[in-house]
One Martini backbone bead per residue (centre of mass of N, CA, C, O) as a GRO file, in nm:
protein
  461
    1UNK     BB    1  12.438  11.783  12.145
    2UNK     BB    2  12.117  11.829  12.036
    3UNK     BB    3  11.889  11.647  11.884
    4UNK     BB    4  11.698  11.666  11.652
    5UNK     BB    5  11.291  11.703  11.724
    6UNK     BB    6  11.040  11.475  11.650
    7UNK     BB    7  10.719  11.507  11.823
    8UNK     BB    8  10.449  11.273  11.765
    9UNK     BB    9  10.138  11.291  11.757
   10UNK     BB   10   9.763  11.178  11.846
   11UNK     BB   11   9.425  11.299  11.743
   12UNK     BB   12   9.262  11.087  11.699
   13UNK     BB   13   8.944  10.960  11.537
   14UNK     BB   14   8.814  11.216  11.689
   15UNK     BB   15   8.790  11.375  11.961
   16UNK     BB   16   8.914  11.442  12.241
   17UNK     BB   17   8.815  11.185  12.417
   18UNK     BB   18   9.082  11.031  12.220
   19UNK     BB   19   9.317  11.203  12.361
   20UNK     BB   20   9.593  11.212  12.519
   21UNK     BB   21   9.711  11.385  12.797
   22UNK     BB   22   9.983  11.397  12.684
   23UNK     BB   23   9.951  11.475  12.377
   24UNK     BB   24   9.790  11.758  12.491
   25UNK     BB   25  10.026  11.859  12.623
   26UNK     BB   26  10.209  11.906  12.432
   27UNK     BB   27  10.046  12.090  12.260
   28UNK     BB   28   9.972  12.324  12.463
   29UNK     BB   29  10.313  12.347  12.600
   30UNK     BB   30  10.463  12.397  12.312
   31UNK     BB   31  10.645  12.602  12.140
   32UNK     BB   32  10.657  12.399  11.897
   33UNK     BB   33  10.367  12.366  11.708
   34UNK     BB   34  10.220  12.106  11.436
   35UNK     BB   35   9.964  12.068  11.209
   36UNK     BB   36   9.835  11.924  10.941
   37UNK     BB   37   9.518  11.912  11.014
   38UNK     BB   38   9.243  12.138  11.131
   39UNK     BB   39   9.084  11.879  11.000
   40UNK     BB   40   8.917  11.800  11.293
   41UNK     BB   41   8.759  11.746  11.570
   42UNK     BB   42   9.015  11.782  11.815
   43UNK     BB   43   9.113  12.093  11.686
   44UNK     BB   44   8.895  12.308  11.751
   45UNK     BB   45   9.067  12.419  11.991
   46UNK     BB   46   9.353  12.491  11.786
   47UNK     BB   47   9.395  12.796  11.623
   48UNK     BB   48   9.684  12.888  11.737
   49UNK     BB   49   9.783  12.683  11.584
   50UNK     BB   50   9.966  12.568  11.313
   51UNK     BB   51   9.894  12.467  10.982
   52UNK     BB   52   9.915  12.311  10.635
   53UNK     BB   53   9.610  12.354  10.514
   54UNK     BB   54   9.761  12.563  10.254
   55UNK     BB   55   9.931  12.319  10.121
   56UNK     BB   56   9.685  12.179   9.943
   57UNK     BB   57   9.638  12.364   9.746
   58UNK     BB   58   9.930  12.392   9.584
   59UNK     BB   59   9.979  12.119   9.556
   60UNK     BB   60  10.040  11.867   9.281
   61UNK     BB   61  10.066  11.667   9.552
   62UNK     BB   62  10.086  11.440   9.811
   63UNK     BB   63  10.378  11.376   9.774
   64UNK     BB   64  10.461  11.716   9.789
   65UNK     BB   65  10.364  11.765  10.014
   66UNK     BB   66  10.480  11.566  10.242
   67UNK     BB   67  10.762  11.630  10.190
   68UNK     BB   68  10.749  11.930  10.249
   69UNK     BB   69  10.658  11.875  10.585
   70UNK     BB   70  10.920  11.710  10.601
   71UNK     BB   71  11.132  11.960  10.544
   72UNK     BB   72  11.002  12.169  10.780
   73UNK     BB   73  11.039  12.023  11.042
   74UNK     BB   74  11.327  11.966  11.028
   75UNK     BB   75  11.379  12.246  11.023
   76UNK     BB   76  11.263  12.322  11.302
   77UNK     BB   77  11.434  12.170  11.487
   78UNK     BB   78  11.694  12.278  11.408
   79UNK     BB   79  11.531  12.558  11.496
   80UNK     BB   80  11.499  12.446  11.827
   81UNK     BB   81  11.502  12.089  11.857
   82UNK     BB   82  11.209  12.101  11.853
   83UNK     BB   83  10.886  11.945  11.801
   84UNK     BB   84  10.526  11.921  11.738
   85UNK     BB   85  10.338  11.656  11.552
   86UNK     BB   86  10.033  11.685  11.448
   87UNK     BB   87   9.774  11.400  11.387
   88UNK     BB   88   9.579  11.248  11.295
   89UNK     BB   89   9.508  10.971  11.490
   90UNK     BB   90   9.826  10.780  11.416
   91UNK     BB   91  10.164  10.791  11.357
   92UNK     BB   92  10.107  10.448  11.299
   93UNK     BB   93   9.865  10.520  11.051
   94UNK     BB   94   9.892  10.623  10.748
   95UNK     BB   95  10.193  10.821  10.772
   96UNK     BB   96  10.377  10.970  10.569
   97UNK     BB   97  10.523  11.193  10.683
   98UNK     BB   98  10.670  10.967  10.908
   99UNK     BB   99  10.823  10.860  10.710
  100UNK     BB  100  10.979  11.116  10.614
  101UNK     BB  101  11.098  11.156  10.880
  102UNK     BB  102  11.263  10.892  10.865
  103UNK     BB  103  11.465  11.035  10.640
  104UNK     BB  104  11.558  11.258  10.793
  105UNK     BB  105  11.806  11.424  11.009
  106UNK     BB  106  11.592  11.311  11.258
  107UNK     BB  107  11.431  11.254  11.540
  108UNK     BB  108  11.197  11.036  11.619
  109UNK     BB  109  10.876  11.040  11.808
  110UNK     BB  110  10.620  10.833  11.882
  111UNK     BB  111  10.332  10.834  12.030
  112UNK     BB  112  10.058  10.717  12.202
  113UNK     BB  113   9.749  10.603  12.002
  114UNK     BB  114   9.449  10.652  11.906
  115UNK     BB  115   9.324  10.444  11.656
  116UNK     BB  116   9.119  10.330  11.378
  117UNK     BB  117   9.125  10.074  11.444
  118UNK     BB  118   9.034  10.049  11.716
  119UNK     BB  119   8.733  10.180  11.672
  120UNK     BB  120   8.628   9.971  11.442
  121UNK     BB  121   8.679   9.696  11.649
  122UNK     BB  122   8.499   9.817  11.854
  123UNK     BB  123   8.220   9.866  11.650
  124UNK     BB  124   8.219   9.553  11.593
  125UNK     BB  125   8.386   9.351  11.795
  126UNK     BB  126   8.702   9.287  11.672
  127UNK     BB  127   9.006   9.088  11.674
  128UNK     BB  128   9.263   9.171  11.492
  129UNK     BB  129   9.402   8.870  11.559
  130UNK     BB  130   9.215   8.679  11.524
  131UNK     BB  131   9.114   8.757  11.201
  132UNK     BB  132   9.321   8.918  11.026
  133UNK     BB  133   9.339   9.230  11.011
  134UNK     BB  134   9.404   9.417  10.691
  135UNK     BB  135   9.560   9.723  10.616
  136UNK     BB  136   9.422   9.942  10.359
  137UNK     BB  137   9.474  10.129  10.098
  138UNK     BB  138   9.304  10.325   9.855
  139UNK     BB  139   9.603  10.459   9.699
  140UNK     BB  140   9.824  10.235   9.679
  141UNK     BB  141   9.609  10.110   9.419
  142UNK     BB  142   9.454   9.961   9.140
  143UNK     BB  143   9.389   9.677   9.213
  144UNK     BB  144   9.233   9.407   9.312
  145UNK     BB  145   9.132   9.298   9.563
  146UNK     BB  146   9.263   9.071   9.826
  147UNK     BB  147   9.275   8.805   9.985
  148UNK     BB  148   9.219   8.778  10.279
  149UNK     BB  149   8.965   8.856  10.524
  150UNK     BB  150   8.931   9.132  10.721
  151UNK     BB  151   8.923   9.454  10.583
  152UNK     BB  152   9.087   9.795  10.646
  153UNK     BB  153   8.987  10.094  10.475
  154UNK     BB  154   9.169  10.358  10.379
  155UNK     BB  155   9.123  10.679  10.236
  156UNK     BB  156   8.772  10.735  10.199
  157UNK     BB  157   8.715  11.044  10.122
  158UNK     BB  158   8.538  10.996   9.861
  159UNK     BB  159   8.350  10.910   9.615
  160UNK     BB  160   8.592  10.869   9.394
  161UNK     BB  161   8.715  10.652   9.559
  162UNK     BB  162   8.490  10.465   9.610
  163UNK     BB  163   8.468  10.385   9.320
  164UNK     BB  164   8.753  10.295   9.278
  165UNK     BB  165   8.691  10.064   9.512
  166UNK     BB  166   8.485   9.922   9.384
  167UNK     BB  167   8.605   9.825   9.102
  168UNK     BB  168   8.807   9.628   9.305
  169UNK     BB  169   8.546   9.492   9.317
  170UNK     BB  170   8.281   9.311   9.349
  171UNK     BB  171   7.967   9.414   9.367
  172UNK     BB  172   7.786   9.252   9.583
  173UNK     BB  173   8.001   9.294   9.804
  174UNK     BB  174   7.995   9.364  10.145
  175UNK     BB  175   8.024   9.693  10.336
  176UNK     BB  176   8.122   9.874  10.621
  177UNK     BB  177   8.054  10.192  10.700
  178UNK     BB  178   8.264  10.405  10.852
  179UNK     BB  179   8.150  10.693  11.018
  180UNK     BB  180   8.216  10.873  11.254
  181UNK     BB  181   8.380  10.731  11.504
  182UNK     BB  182   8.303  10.882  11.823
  183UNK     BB  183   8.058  11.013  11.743
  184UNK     BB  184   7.719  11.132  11.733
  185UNK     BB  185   7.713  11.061  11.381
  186UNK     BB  186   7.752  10.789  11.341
  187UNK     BB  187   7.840  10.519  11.104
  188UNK     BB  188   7.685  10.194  11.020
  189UNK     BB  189   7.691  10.057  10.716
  190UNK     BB  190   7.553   9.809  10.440
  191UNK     BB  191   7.695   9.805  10.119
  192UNK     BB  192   7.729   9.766   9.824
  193UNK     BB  193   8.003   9.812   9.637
  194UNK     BB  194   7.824   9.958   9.388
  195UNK     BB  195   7.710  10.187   9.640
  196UNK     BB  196   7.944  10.368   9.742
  197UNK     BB  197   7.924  10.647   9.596
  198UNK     BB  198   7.683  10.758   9.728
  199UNK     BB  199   7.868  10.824   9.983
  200UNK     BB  200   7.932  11.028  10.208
  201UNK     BB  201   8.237  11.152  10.256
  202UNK     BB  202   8.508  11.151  10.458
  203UNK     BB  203   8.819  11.174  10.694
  204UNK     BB  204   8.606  10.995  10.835
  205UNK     BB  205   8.605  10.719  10.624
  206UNK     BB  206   8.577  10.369  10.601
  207UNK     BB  207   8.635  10.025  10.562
  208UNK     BB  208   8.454   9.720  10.541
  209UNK     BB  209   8.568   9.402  10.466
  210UNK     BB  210   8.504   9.092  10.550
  211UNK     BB  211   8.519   8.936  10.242
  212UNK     BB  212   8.688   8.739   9.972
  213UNK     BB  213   8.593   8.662   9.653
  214UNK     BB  214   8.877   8.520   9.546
  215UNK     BB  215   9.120   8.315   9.368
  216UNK     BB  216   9.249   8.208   9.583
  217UNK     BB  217   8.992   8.073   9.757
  218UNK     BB  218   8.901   7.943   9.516
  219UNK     BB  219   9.099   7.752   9.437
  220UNK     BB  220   9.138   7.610   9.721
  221UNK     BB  221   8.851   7.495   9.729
  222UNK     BB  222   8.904   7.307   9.458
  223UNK     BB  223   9.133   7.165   9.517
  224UNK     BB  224   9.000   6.976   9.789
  225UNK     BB  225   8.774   6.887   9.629
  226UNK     BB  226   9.006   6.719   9.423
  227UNK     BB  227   9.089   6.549   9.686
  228UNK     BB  228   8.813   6.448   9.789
  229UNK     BB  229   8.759   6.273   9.550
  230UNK     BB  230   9.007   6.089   9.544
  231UNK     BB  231   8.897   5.967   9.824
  232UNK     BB  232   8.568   5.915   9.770
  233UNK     BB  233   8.602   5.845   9.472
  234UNK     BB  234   8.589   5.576   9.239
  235UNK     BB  235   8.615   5.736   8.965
  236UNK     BB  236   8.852   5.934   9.082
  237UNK     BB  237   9.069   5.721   9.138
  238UNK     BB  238   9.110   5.586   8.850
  239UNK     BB  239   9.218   5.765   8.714
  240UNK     BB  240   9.434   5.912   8.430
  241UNK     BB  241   9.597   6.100   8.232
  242UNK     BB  242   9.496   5.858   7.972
  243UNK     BB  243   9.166   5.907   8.095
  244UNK     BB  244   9.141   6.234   8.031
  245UNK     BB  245   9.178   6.338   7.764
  246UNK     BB  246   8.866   6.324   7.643
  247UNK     BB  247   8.795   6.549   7.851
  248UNK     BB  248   8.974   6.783   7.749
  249UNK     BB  249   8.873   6.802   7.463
  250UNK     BB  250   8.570   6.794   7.514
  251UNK     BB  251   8.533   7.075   7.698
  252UNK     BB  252   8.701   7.276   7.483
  253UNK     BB  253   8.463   7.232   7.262
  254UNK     BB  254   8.235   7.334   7.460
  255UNK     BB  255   8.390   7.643   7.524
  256UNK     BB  256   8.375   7.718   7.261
  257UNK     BB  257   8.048   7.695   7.186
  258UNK     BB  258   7.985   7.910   7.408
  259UNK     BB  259   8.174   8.141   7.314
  260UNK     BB  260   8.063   8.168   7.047
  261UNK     BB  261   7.810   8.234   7.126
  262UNK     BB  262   7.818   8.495   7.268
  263UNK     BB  263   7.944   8.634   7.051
  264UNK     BB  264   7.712   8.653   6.862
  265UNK     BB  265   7.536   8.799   7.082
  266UNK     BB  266   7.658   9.050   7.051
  267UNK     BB  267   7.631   9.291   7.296
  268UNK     BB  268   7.363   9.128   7.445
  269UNK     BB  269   7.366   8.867   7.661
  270UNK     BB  270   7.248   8.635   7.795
  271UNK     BB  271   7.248   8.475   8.096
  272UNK     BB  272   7.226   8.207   8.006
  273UNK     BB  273   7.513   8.286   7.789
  274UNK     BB  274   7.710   8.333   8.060
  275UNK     BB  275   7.652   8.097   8.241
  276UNK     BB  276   7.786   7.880   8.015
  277UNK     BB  277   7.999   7.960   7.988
  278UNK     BB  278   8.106   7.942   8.316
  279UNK     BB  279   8.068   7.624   8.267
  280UNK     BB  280   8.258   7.525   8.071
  281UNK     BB  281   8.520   7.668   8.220
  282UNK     BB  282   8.498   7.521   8.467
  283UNK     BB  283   8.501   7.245   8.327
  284UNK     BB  284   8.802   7.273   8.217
  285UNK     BB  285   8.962   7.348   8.471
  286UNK     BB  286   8.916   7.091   8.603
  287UNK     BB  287   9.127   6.947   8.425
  288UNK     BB  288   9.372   7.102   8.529
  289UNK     BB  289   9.332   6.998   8.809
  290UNK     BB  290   9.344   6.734   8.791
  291UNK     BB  291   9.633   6.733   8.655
  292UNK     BB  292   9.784   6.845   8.901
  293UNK     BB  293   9.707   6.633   9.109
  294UNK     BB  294   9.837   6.398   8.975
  295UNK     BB  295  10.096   6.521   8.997
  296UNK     BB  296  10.135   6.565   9.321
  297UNK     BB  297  10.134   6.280   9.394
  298UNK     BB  298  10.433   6.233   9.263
  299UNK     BB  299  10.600   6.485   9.283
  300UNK     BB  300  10.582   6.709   9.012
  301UNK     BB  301  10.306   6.890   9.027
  302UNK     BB  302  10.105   7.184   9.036
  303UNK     BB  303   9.903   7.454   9.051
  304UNK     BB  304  10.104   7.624   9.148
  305UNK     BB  305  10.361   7.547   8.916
  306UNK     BB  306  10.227   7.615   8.680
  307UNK     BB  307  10.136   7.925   8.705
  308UNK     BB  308  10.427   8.004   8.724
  309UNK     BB  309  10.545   7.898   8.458
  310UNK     BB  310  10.338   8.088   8.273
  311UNK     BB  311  10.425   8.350   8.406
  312UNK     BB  312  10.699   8.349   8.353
  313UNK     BB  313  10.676   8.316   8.045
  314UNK     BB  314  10.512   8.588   7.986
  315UNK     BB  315  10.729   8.781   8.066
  316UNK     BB  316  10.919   8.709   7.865
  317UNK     BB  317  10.725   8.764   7.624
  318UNK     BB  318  10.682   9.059   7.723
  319UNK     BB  319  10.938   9.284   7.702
  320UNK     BB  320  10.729   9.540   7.616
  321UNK     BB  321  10.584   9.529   7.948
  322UNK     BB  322  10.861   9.412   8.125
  323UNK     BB  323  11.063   9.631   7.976
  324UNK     BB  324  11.257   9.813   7.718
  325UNK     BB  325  11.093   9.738   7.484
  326UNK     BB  326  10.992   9.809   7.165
  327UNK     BB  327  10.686   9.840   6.963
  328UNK     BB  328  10.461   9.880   6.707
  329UNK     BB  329  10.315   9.610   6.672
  330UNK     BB  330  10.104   9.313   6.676
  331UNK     BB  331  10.285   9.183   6.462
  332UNK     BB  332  10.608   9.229   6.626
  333UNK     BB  333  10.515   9.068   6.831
  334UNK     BB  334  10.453   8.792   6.719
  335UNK     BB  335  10.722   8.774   6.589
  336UNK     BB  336  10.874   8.781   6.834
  337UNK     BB  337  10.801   8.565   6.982
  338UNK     BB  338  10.879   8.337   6.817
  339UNK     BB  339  11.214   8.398   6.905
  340UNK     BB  340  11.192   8.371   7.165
  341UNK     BB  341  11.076   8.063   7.166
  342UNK     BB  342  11.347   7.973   7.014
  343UNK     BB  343  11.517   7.971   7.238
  344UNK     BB  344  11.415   7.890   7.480
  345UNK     BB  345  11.370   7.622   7.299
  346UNK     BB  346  11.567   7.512   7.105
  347UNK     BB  347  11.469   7.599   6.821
  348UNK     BB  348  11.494   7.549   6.471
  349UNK     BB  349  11.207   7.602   6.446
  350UNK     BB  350  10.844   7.714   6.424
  351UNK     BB  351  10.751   7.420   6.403
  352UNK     BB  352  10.821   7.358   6.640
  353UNK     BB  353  10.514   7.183   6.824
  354UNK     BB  354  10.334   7.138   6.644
  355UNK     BB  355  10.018   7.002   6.646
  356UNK     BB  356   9.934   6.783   6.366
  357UNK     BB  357   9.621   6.671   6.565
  358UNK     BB  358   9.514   6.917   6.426
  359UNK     BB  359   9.266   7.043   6.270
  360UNK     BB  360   9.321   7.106   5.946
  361UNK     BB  361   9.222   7.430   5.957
  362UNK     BB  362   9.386   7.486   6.167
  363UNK     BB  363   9.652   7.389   6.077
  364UNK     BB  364   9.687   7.586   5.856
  365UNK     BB  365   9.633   7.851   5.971
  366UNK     BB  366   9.906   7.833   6.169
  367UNK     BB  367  10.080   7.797   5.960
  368UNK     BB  368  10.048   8.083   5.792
  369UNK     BB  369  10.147   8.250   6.043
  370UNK     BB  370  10.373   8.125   6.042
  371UNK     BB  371  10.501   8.193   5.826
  372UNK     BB  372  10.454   8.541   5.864
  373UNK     BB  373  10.716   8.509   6.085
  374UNK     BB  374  10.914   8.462   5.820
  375UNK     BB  375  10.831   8.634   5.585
  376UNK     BB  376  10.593   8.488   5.408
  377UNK     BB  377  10.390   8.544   5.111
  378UNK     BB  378  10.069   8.656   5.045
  379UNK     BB  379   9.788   8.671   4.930
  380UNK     BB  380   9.548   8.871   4.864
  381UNK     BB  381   9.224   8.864   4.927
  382UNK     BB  382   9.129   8.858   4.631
  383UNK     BB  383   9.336   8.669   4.510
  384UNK     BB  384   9.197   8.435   4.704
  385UNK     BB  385   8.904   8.439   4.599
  386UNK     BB  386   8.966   8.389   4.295
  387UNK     BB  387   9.070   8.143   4.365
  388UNK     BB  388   8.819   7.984   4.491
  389UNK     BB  389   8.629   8.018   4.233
  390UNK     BB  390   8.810   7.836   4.065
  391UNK     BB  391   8.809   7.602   4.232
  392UNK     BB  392   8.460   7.590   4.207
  393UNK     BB  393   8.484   7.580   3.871
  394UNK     BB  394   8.605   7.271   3.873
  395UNK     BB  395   8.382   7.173   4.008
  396UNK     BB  396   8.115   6.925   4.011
  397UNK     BB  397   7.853   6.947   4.102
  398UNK     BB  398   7.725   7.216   4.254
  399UNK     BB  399   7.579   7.314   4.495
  400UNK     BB  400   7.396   7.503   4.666
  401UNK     BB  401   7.393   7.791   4.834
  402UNK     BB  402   7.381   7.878   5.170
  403UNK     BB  403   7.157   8.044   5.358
  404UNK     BB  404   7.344   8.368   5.530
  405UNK     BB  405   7.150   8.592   5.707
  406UNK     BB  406   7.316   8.568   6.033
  407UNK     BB  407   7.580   8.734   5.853
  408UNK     BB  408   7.799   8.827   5.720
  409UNK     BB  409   7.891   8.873   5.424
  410UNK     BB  410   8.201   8.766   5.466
  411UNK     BB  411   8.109   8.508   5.643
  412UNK     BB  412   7.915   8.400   5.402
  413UNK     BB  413   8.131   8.325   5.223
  414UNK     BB  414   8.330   8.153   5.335
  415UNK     BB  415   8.092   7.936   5.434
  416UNK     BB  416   7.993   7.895   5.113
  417UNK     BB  417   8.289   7.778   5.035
  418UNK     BB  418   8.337   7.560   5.246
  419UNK     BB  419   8.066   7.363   5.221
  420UNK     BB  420   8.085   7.339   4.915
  421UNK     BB  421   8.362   7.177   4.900
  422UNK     BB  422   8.279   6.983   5.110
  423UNK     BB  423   8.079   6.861   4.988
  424UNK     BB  424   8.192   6.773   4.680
  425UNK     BB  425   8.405   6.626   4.829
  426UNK     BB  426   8.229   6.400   4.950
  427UNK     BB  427   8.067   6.302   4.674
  428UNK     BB  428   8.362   6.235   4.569
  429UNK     BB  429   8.534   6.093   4.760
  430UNK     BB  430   8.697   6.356   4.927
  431UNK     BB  431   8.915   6.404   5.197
  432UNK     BB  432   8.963   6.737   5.282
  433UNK     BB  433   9.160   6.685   5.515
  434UNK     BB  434   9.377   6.549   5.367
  435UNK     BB  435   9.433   6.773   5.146
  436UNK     BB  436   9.503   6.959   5.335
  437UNK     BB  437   9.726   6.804   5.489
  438UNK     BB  438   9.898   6.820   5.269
  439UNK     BB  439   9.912   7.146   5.225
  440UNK     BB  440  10.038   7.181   5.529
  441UNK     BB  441  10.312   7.061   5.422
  442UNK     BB  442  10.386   7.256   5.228
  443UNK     BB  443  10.412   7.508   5.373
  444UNK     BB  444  10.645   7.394   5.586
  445UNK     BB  445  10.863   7.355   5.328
  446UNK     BB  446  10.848   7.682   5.266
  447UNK     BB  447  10.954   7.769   5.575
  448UNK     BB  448  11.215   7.567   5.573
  449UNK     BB  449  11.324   7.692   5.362
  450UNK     BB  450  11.346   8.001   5.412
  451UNK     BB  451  11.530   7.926   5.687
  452UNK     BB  452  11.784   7.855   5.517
  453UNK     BB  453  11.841   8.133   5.405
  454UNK     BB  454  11.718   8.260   5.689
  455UNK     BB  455  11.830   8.300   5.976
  456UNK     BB  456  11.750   8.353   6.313
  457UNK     BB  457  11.918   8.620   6.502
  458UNK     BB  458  11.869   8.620   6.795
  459UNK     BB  459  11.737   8.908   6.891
  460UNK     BB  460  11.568   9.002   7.169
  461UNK     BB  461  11.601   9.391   7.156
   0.00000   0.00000   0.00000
């Protein structure tokens, strides 16, 4: 018994010009034919033959309008033996309909066509094994796009596509737009990924994007340099992990101080102060950089495993996001964080890894954090401020508040209480960083005392 056939014929990309003898005699001379669709230059003159374009309107998506064309081939094979199914460009290039048949019941032969690869490599000068050329379906995610470039971008077929590529580009990337190809009216132009939306765009319009300066090749070009240095820099040479140490706090103090300058100019910083975050937040990345070549150099550790663990890492710690844990609110999410935290790494306490060595003011809001997470109640907000006015009128020789015209009422009151603090404590020769650093080991005692009533259930689900 002769087994039923789907054969796939290619209209190439453009007009009849590009349809191959054999494709055509098949299409014109088989007793069962069916077009995709008959948009499309080459199909101009087989208005006879039926085509699907009727079933775009009705379905409610293109995945189900596909899998209903690959079930109906299916069945037309199965009760004729044979089908010949045109489709636009070639069988083997973007065609979802094929990839369906090739579930079905049914023999699949796909002929040899002319693809907009072709066309578009011949219209460009490129041999697309040289360039090490990339095709990427434009439908297939919402990611932003990675290099290395470069990429032939298909299903660009209307303006909000466009813009929807547009936006997993950089703004200024430059896209080669490919548009009727092989035909009277082609066009090729290059314009910015921003202005892609504005491209009167059609089933017959592609995108070459040349280069992609994504994450992946801007840190190898860093990763390089930072290799560089080590081989011809005598200062970079001699470095090691305990002479760099105050290197990367001092550019940490340096990337904060750009991103709260950044922060206060909200909502509308100057290219100057975005400038800054950009280079400080740099300074700080190459201090990462530099420790990881020299992990690397004693086959320690590198940025590759670096970012893989920090990765694996937060994936576990994410399980409401990468998993089926439901989780009410981002108070739940810090609470589980603790929890999980504590088990991955074997500790007894939340308070286990914390940086001791920590400015005070940080390390106190931080304990105080861990409180919260194991369920230590604290005063009210009200309750708070009167504490602080009470112990404000208990100290001597209050010097005036300074004026904070420049903050919120909110934030000029906690500075004005801090500062005065800060100030008559000075003046009377107390230490407040380190009776606050007293204080933040009540914090601690107090919340070892809770865990000792009541330890974590360890249950992560």
């Amino acid at each position: 018994m002769t087994q039923a056939t789907v054969r796939v014929v290619g209209l190439g990309p453009a007009d009849r010009g590009l349809v191959t003898d054999d494709a055509w005699r098949l299409i014109t001379s088989s007793p069962v034919v069916r077009l995709r669709t008959r948009r499309h230059p080459a199909a101009s003159t087989l208005d006879a033959i039926a085509s699907y374009d009727e079933w775009y309107d009705t379905a409610e998506s293109f995945d189900e309008l596909y899998r209903a064309i690959a079930d109906d081939l299916a069945r037309l094979a199965a009760e004729a033996g044979e089908v010949v199914y045109a489709v636009p460009g070639s069988p083997v290039v973007a065609e979802r309909t094929v990839e369906l048949l090739y579930e079905r019941p049914v023999r699949v032969i796909c002929e040899p066509a002319v693809s907009v690869i072709d066309v578009a490599c011949g219209a460009l000068g490129q041999d697309p094994m040289a360039v090490g050329l990339r095709v990427v379906d434009a439908l297939g995610s919402t990611e932003p796009l990675a290099g290395p470039g470069p990429l032939l971008v298909l299903q660009t077929y209307s303006a909000p596509v466009l813009a929807s590529l547009a936006d997993r580009l950089a703004p200024d990337t430059p896209v080669t737009v490919l548009h009727h190809l092989g035909l009277a009216d082609q066009v090729i132009e290059v314009r910015a990924a921003r202005e892609l939306a504005g491209f009167a765009a059609d089933h017959l319009t592609s995108l070459w994007v040349d280069e992609l300066r994504t994450v992946g090749p801007a840190m190898e070009d860093l990763v390089t340099l930072m290799r560089t240095l080590r081989h011809r820099c005598p200062w970079d040479q001699e470095q090691t992990h305990a002479s760099l140490t105050r290197h990367l706090l001092e550019e940490a103090y340096e990337a904060l101080d750009a991103l709260e300058g950044l922060v206060r100019a909200e909502p509308e910083p100057t290219a100057a102060q975005i400038a800054h975050v950009q280079e400080e937040l740099g300074d700080l990345l190459f201090q990462i950089v530099f420790h990881a070549e020299l992990g690397d150099e004693l086959d320690r550790f590198d940025l590759a495993s670096i970012a893989d663990a920090v990765r694996i890492k937060l994936v576990g710690r994410h399980p409401h996001v990468f998993a089926d844990v439901a989780v009410r609110d981002a108070d739940e999410v810090a609470a589980r964080w603790e929890v999980i935290k504590q088990a991955e790494k074997g500790r007894d306490s939340v308070l286990d890894g914390i940086a001791w060595q920590l400015p005070a003011l940080t390390l106190y809001t931080k304990l105080l954090r861990k409180a919260t997470s194991v369920g230590v109640e604290h005063d009210e907000l009200a309750e708070s401020i009167a504490a602080a006015a009470a112990a404000l009128a208990g100290v001597p020789a209050v010097p005036a508040a300074s004026d904070a015209s420049s903050t919120s009422d909110a934030d000029a009151a906690w500075g004005d209480a801090i500062e005065t603090l800060a100030r008559a404590a000075y003046g009377a020769g107390v230490d407040l960083e380190g009776v606050l650093r007293d204080r933040a080991r009540r914090v601690a005692d107090e919340v070892r005392a809770r865990e000792s009533q009541s330890e974590p259930s360890g249950d992560l689900n």
